[in-house]
N, C-alpha and C positions, 0 to 999 in steps of 0.2 A: 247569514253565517258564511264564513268565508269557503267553506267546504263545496257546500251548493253552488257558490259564485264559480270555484274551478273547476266545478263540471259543467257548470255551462260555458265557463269561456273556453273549455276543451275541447265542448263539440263544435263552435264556433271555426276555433281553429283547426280543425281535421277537416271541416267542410272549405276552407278556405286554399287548404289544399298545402299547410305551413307543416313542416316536418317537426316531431317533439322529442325530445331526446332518446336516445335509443341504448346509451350507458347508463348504466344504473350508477348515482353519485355511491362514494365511498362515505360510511356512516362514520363521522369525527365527532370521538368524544371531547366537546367541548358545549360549553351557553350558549342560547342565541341571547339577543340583546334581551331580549322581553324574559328570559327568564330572571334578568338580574336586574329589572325592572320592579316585578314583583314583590320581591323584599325590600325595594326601597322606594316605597312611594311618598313623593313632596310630601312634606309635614304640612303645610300651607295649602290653604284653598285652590282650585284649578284658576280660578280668575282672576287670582291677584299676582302681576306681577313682582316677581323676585329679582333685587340685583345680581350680578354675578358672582359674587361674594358667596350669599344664600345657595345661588344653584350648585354652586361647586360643593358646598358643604354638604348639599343633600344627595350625592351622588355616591350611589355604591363604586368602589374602588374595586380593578381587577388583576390580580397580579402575572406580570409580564413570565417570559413568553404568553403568548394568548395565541390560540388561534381563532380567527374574525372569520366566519364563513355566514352569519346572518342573512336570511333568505327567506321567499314565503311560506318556509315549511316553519319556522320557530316562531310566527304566526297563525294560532289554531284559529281563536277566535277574536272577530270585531275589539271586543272587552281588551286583548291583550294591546292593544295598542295604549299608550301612556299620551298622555297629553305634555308636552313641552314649553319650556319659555323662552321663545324664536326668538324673541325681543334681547334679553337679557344674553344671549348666546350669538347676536349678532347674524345667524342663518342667512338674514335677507343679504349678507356683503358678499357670501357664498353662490345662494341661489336666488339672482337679480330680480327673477318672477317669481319668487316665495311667495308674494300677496297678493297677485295679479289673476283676475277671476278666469278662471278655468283650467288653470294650471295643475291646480289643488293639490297644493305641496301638504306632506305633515310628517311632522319628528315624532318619531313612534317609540323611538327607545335614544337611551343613554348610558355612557357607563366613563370612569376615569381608569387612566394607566399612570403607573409613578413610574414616570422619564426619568424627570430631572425637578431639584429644586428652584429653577432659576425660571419656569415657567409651568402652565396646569398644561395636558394633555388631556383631551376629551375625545370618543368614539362616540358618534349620533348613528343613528340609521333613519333613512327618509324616505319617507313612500311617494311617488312622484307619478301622479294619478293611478290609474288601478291597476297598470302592466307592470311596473319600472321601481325595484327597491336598489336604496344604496346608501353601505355606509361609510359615514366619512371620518379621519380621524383627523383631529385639530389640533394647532399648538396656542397657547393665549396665553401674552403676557400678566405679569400682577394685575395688571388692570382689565384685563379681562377684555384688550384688544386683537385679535387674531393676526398670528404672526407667520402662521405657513399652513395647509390642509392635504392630504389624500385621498384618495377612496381606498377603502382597503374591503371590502365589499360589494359585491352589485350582483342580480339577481333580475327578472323577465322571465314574465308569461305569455306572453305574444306567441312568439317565435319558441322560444325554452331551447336556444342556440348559442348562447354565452354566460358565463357564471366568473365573479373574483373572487376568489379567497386570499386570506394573509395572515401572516404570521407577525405578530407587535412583539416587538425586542426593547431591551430602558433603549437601547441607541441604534438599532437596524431594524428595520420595515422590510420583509419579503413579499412581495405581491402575488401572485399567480392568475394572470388572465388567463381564461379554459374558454375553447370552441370548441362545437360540435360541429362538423361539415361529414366531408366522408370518412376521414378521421379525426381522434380528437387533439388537437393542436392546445400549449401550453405555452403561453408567454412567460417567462419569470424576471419581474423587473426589482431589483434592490436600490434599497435609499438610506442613507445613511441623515438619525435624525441627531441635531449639532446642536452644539452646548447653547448654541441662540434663540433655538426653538427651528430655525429654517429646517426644509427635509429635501435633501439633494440625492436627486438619482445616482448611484456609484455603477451599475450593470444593466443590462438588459439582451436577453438571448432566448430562445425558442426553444425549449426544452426537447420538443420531436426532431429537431434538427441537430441535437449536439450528441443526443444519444442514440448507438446507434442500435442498441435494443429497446428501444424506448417504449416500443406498445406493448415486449414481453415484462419490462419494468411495471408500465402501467397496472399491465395485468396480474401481477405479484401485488403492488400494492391496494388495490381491490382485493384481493385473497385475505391480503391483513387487517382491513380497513382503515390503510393509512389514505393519506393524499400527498400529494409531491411537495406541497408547501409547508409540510410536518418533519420535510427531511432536508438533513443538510445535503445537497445533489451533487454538491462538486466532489463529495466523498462514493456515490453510489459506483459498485464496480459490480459487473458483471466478468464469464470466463465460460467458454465452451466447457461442460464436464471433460475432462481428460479422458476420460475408460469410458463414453458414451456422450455421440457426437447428437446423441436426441435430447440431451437436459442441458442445460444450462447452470452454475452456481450465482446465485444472485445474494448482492451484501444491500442490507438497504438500514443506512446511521438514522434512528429519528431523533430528533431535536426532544430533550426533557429541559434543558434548561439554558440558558442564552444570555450575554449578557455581553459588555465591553471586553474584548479581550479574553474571553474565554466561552466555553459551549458544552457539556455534556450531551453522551448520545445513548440511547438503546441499541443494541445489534440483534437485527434482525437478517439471520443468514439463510439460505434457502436453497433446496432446487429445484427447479420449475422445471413441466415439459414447454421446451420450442417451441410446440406446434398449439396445445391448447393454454398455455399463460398460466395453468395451474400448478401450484405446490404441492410437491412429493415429498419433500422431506423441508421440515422446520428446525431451527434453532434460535431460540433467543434467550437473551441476557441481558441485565438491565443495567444501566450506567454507576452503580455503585458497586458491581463486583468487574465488569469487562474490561477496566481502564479504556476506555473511549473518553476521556476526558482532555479539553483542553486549557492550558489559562497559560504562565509562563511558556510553560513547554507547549509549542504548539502542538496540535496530534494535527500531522498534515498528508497523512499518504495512507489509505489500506488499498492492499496490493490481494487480490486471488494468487497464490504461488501453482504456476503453469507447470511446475512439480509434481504428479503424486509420491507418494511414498509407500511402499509395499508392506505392510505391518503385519500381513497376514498372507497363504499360500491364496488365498480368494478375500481379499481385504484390502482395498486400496484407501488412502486416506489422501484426501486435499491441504492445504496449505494456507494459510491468511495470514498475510504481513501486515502490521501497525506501525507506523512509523512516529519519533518524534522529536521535532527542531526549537532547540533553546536557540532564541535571540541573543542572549547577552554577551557581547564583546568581547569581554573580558575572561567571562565563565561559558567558552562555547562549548555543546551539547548537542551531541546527537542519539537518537537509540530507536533502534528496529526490534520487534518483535512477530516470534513464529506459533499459531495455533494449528493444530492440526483438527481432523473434523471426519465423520466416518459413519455412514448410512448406519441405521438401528429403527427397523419397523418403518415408521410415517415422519421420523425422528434423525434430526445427528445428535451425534454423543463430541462432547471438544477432550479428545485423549491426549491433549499436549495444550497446557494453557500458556500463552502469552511466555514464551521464553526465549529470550534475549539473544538474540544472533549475530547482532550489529551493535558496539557503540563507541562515542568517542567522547572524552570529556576532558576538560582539565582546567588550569588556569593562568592567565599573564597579566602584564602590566600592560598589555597595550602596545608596548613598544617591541619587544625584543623578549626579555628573559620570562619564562614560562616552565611550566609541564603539562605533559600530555601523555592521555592512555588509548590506545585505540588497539577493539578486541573483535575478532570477528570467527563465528565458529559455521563450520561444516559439517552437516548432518548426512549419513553414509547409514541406509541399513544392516544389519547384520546376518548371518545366519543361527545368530544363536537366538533361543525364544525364552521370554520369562513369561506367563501367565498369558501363554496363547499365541501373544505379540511379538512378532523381530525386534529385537533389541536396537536402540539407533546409536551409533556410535561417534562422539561429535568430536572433533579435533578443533580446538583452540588455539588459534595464532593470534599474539599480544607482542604490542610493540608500543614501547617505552619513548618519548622523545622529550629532550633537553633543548630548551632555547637558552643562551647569556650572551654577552658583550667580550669579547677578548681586550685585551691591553691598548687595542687600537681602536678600540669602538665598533667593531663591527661585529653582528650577528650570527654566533656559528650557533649551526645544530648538530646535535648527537641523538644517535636509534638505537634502539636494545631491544633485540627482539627474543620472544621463545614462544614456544607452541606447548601445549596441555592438551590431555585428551581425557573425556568422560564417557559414560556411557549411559543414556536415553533408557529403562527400563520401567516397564507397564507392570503397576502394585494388582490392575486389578481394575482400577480407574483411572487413572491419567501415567503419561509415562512420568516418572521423574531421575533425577540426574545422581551416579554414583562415579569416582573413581575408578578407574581403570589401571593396570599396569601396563603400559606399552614404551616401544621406544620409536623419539621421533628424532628425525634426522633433518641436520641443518649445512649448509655447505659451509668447507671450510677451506683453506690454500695452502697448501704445503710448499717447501721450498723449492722456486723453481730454478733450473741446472742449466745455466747457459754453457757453451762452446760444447756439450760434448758430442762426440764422433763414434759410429757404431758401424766400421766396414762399410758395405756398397746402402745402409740403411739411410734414408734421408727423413731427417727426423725436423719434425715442426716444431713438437711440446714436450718439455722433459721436465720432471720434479724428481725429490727427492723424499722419501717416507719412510721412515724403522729402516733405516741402512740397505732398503729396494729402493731401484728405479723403474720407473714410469713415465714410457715415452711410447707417442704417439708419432706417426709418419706412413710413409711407407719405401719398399724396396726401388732402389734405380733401377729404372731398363739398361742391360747390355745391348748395344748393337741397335738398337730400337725394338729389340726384343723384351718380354716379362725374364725377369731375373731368376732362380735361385733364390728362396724357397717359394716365390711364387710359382703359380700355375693358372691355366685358362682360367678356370674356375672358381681361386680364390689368391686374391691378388687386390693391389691400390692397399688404403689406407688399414692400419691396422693397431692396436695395443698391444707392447712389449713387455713383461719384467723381466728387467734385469737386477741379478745379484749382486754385491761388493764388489767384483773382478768383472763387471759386467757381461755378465752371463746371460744369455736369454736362460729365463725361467719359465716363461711361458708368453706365448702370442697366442693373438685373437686369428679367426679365421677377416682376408680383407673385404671390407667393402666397397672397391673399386673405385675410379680417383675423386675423390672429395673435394669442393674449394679448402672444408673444414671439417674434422675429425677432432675436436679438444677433448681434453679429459677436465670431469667435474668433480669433484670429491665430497663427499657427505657423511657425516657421523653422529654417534647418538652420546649422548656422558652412560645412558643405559646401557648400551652394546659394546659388544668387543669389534660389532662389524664394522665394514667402510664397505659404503655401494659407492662405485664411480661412474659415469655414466658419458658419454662420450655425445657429445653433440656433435650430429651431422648438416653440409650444410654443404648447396652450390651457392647459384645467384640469390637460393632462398634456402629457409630451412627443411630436412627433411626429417627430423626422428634424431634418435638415438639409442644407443649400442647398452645395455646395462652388463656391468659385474658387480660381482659382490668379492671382496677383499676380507679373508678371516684368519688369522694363526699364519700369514706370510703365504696362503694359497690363495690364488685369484681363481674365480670362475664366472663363465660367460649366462648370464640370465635370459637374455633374449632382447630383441628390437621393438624399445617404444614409439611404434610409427605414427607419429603423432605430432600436433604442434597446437599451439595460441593462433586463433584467428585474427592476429595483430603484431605488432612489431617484433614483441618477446619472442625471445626464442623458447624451445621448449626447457632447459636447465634453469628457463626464468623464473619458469611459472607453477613449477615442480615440487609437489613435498611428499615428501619420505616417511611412512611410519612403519613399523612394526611391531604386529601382537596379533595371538591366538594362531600362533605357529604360520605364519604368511605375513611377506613385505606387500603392502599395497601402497603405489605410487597413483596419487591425484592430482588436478591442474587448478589454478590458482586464475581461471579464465573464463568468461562467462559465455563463449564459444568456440568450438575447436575441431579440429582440422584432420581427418581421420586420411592414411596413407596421401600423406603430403608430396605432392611429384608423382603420384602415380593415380591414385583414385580420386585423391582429392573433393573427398564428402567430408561438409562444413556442417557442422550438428551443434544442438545446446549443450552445455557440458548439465548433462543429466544426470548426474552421479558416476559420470566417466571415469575409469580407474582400472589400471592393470593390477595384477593382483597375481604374486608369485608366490605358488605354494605346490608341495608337493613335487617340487624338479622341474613344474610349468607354469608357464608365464603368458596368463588370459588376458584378454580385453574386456572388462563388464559394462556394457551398457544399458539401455532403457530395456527391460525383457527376457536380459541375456544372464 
């Protein structure tokens, strides 16, 4: 009995002084070879020789993905071993010393995988004296010549310090070589199997080396009883929890179904402690409802959003981004999507499913003439609550673009842009999306007023708007003195209206000599208002000056001290909305530049947004 054998060869080996594994394997629901043995035993006597013909015909079929992890544990007893026909199956061109006395090779199981129809595909496994299993998968032509082989299993009791598993695809082979030393090391080699029958290595990398939480990985997927070669790993992402630097969020894709050019996943989200590799909280969802699915549209990026989101006064919720990349030329495609996620007991709850944040589609000839829509929204919490939860308030900006040919042949494009705004609110269970009435603001140019002359005023920028003027500048020095109406204290660059008969109607307080002081103008079709905002600026940019323009009266809002951590200035990167009695101005930058010229603290833009209401004009940041 094989039982009895590995206790004696275990005390063997502890007296020998050979170290035996110390991780407990992860339990894969899947066959060993001999279970699928069983149901398919030769129709034919053990001793008479079958051609290849026969054996293939007698062979249980297993459908692809498969994973191959065959080992001396799917071996209970002597009896389970099958008898095979070496002969007919060619083995000996495999293993030279198949016959050769003391070698004592034996095929102990079989099974076939439908590759391809242009060749058979067969998985043996082979006991290779009493320490040493392994199985191989083959390719063999109609005739039943071998045209290419792998191990995609192996398995020792000696030592019990290395193990392969693998995962059979109709066209990709993933391998996983496993050591146990002082940690446990993960070879993962891919091959790609070809319309010839050949199997050509495409990768090969060290799993503990590429990831750099790889034994808290490990240890999550032991919690689940997955193994690494169940999962697609170029997708697994991990992320420090945001509100606790002790857990970790771990996303871990498993492969349900695999094929050419496409792949369905399981999502298994989680979070684990640091320190002991266990799961505290689970979420999973299965590849027919999660859209983890790939085929045209590749699904090629999930992203942890380094975001949370404040949904509650003691509620914070995580972020997962799904990404997905259309190939086609002609029909290019792109589209990001946002779930949110939020501790409940041992449990997350997904309060925000899969909703579209990013996309871009359209179509051309190839050449030149086309259409394109590209839509991107920003999610801003609220203080108002619906059933518990802050409301999230998403501003959508959509921009329209036109490719044709002009008269001359040549390639012009046209942009049409506008923004829309919804709002995020929670039924109960998940948030979903309603209209809003708000007004967003887009900049626009009003006519600008060259030659005019304003007294000792030295004027830069001058427009024209509803029969006011609006100019920017500021007062000359007398004598190399500050002028009239300057003083110590509020002098240099400044905003003017003037009337019809150009009257000052009102001036800003200055702020002192600028390379640039411009004025920006902005409006809504919703509003009667105009915010103008004045960008400031030396050898660099520092902020700008807001007003607001209403019924022919200006007034001053306060200084967005702020900028793009990048070329834009800040009037570049700026959008305007307002609603629920306050203008909130946001940045259009994915980081930014807080008192520019003076503090200069560079930060993510985390929901960065000034927010004037009440007569005052805040900064909100992360907490604030």
């Amino acid at each position: 009995m094989k039982i009895q054998y590995h206790i004696a060869l275990l005390a063997l080996t502890i007296s020998c002084g050979h170290v035996p594994k110390t991780e407990k394997e992860p339990e894969i629901d899947t066959q060993g070879a001999v279970e699928i043995i069983e149901t398919t035993l030769d129709t034919s006597a053990k001793s008479v020789h079958l051609d290849f013909t026969e054996v293939i015909a007698n062979m249980q079929t297993k459908k692809s993905p498969h994973i191959e992890d065959t080992n001396f544990d799917s071996f209970i007893e002597e009896d389970d071993y099958d008898k095979i026909d070496v002969k007919a199956l060619k083995l000996d061109q495999i293993y030279p010393d198949f016959n050769t006395e003391g070698y004592n090779y034996r095929v102990i199981a079989k099974y076939k995988v439908p590759v391809s129809n242009n060749f058979h595909t067969l998985v043996t496994t082979v006991l290779k004296g009493d320490h040493e299993m392994e199985t191989i998968i083959i390719n063999y032509d109609t005739e039943g010549n071998i045209i290419d082989h792998k191990q995609v299993a192996f398995d020792e009791i000696a030592e019990s310090m290395s193990r392969t598993v693998s995962r059979i695809s109709e066209n990709k082979l993933v391998v996983n070589k496993i050591f146990w030393g002082n940690i446990r090391e993960v070879e993962k080699i891919e091959y790609e199997i070809r319309s010839d029958g050949t199997i050509k290595k495409t990768d090969d990398i060290r799993l503990n080396d590429s990831f750099k939480n790889f034994t808290l990985i490990n240890s999550v997927l032991m919690d689940l009883k997955l193994d690494w070669v169940q999962t697609k790993t170029d997708l697994i992402t991990t992320l420090e929890h945001p509100d606790n630097p002790n857990e970790s969020i771990v996303v871990i894709p498993e492969v349900v179904d695999e094929g050419e050019q496409y792949f369905d996943l399981n999502s298994h989200i989680v979070i684990a402690d640091n320190r002991s590799g266990k799961i505290t909280h689970n979420y999973f969802e299965s590849s027919q409802t999660n859209n983890w699915v790939s085929d045209a549209i590749e699904l090629n990026k999930i992203q942890i959003n380094a975001t949370p989101f404040k949904i509650a006064e003691n509620k914070m919720a995580f972020g997962l981004n799904v990404s997905h990349f259309g190939h086609s030329r002609v029909n290019p495609y792109t589209n990001k999507t946002l779930s949110l996620f939020v501790k409940s007991g041992d449990s997350l709850l997904k309060v925000l499913a899969d909703y579209p944040v990013e996309s871009n589609g359209g179509e051309w000839n190839g050449d030149c003439e086309g259409e394109f829509v590209e839509e991107r929204k920003t999610l801003v919490e609220s203080t108002e609550k619906t059933n518990g939860y802050f409301d999230l308030r998403v501003t959508k900006e959509i921009t329209y673009s036109e490719s044709t040919k002009d008269k001359n042949g040549d390639c012009v494009s046209t942009d049409r842009s506008e923004i829309k705004t919804a709002m995020l609110k929670f039924n109960g269970t998940t948030y979903s999306e309603t209209e809003i009435d708000a007004a967003l603001f887009s900049e626009f140019h009003p006519q600008k007023l060259d030659g005019l002359q304003l007294g000792n005023f030295d004027i830069n920028h001058a427009f024209e708007l509803d029969n006011f003027k609006y100019v920017s500048g500021n007062y000359q020095p007398e004598d190399g003195q500050i002028a009239s109406p300057d003083t110590e204290t509020d002098w240099g660059d400044r905003l003017l209206m003037l009337d019809e008969s150009n009257k000052i109607v009102y001036q800003s307080e200055g702020i002192g000599d600028a390379y640039l002081f411009e004025p920006h103008f902005y409006k809504s079709d919703a509003s009667n208002k105009i915010i103008i905002i004045c960008q400031m600026a030396f050898e660099y940019p520092f902020g700008g000056e807001a007003f607001i323009l209403e019924k022919g009266t200006i007034k001053h809002l306060g200084t967005l001290d702020i900028e793009g951590d990048g070329e834009k200035y800040l009037t570049e990167i700026i959008s305007i909305i307002e609603w629920n009695d306050s203008i909130e101005f946001t940045f259009k930058s994915d980081k930014l530049v807080l008192g520019p010229g003076s503090e200069n603290v560079t930060m993510a833009n985390d929901n960065v947004r000034y927010v004037y209401r009440n007569n005052e004009l805040i900064l909100k940041t992360k907490g604030r």
